[in-house]
N, C-alpha and C positions, 0 to 999 in steps of 0.2 A: 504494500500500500504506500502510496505517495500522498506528499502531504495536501497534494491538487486534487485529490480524491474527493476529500471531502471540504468544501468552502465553507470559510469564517460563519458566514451567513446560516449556513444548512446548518452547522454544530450549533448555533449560539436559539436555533430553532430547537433542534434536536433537543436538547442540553436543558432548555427553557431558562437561559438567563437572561432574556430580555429584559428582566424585573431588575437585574443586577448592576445595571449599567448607569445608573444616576442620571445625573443631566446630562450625561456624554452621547453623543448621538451615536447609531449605530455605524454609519460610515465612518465616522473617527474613531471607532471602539476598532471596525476592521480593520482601517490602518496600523494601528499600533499593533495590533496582533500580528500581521504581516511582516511588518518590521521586525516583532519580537523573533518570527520563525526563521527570517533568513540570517539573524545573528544567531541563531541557535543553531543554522543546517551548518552556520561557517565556523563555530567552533567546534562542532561534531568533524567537521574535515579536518582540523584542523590541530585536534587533540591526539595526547598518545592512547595507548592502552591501559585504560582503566584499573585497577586493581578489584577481580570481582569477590564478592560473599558469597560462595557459597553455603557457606554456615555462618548462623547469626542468631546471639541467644534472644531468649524471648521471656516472656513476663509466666511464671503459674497462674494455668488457669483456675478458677474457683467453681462455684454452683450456674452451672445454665452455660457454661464456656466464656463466662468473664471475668476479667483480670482478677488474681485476686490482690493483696495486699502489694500497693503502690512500690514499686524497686527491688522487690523478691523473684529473681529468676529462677527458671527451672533450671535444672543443672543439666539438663544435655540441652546441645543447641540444637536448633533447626537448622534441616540439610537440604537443599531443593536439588538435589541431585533423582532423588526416585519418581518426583512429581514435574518432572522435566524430563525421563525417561534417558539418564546420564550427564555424563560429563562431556559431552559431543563439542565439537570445534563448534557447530553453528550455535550450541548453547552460551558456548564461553562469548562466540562474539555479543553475542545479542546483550548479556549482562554488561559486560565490558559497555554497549552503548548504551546501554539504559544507566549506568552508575554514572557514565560520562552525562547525559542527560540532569540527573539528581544534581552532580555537580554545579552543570552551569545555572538551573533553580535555584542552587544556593546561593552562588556568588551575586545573581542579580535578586532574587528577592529578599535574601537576608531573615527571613523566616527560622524559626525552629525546628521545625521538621517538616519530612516528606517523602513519602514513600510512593512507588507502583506496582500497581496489584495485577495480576492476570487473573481471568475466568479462565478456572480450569476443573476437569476431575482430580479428584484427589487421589493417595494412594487405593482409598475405601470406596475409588469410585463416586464419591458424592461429592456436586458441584461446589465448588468454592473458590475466593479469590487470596492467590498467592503471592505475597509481596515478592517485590524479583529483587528489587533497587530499592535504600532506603539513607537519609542521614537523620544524627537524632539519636535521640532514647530509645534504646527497646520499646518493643511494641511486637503484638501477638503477630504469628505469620502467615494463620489463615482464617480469612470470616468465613463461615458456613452463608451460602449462595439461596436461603431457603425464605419463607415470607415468616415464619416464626421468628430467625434472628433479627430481621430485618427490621422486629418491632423496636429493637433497640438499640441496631446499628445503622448509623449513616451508609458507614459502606457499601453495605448488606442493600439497603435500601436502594443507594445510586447503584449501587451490581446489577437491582432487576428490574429498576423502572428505565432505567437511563436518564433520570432527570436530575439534576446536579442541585445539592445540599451545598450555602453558605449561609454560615451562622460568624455573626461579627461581635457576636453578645454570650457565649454560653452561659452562662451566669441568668441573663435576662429571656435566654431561648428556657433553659430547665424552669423558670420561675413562671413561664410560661405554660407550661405542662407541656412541653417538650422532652421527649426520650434522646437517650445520649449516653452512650457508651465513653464510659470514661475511663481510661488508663493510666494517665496524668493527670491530676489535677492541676496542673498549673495552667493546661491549656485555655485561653481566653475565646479563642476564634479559631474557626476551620471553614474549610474549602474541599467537596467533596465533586469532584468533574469526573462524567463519564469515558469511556474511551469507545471508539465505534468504530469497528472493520472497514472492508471497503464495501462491503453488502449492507453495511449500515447495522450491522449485531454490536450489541455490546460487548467487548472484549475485552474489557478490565477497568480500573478508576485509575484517578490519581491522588491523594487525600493529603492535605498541606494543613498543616496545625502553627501558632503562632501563641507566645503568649500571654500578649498584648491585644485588647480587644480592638476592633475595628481599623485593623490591618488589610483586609480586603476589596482595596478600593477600586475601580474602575481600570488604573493603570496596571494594580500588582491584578487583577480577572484577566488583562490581556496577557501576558508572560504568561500565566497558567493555561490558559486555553491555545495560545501554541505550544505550549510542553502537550497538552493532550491531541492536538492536529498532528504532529510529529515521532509522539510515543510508537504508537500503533506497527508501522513501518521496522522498528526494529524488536517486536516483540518475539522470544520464541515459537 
């Protein structure tokens, strides 16, 4: 998939952020996302080889598959080598660009975390999304893809509707009676953007946490939504 696959416009329909763009108009919202992509396809050419995870520890789960007590790891790490079906050259590369991808996210939005998840079967055969690329705090490695978790996960959520979660308040989103999967507490704001094939399926998210409330402005939606026009293309 190419990133001409799918246009700013189609995703920002797709996605349903129209709501998210402020006074910015959509023509200028699609500039700047454009902008955002070919500074991202030209440090993608232009980067070495990534250093990839394939192992990476993760939080103990508790009752229902949620975090349990905040900074308590499991003691073995997650291995995405069985749920990627090995250690294959086309898997190394694809991490290698997806860690290169987290990277340049970092360096321009400056955020606290950020990971990319694929839609996949699990090794149990049941659907879920697997983090490939992340920086950041530990954080679980895979949401169950089902309408039960989805009651009270974002991801889970963006995983089956395709429609993208921003919350610039969690604090005022849960006060709300808003469900919210919480890992960190310190997170203030999140960003939860679909990813869509070139047949238009959903094929993964991308989910960007911040600690500082109302970090997700109109500028730092466009960076994020060409990280998700561009993810796709290198995914395993």
């Amino acid at each position: 998939m190419s990133q001409a696959d799918i246009s700013v416009s189609e995703y920002l329909n797709r996605a349903g952020l129209a709501q998210h763009l402020g006074a910015v108009t959509v023509t200028a919202f699609v500039e700047t996302v454009q902008q955002w992509q070919l500074k991202l396809q030209h440090f993608l050419q232009h980067s070495g080889s990534a250093q990839v995870q394939w192992q990476y520890k993760v939080p103990e789960l508790g009752e229902g598959g949620a975090c349990s007590l905040f900074g308590q790891l499991a003691e073995e790490p997650y291995d995405l080598t069985a749920i990627l079906g090995g250690r294959s050259e086309h898997n190394q590369l694809a991490l290698q660009a997806l860690s290169n991808i987290a990277a340049f996210y970092r360096e321009h939005s400056g955020l606290d975390w950020f990971g990319i998840y694929q839609a996949r079967a699990n090794i149990d055969a049941e659907p879920v999304l697997v983090k490939l690329a992340y920086y950041g705090a530990a954080s679980r490695a895979e949401f169950p893809l089902n309408s039960e978790f989805a009651k009270i996960s974002n991801n889970s959520t963006v995983g089956l509707s395709g429609k993208a979660k921003v919350i610039n308040d969690v604090t005022a989103y849960l006060g709300g009676g808003g469900e919210y999967y919480t890992c960190d507490p310190k997170v203030q704001a999140e960003a939860c953007l679909p990813l869509f094939d070139q047949s238009g399926k959903i094929a993964g998210i991308v989910d960007a946490e911040d600690f500082n409330k109302n970090v997700f402005t109109a500028n730092a939606m466009a960076l994020l939504v060409a990280v998700c026009l561009t993810v796709p293309a290198y995914l395993p």
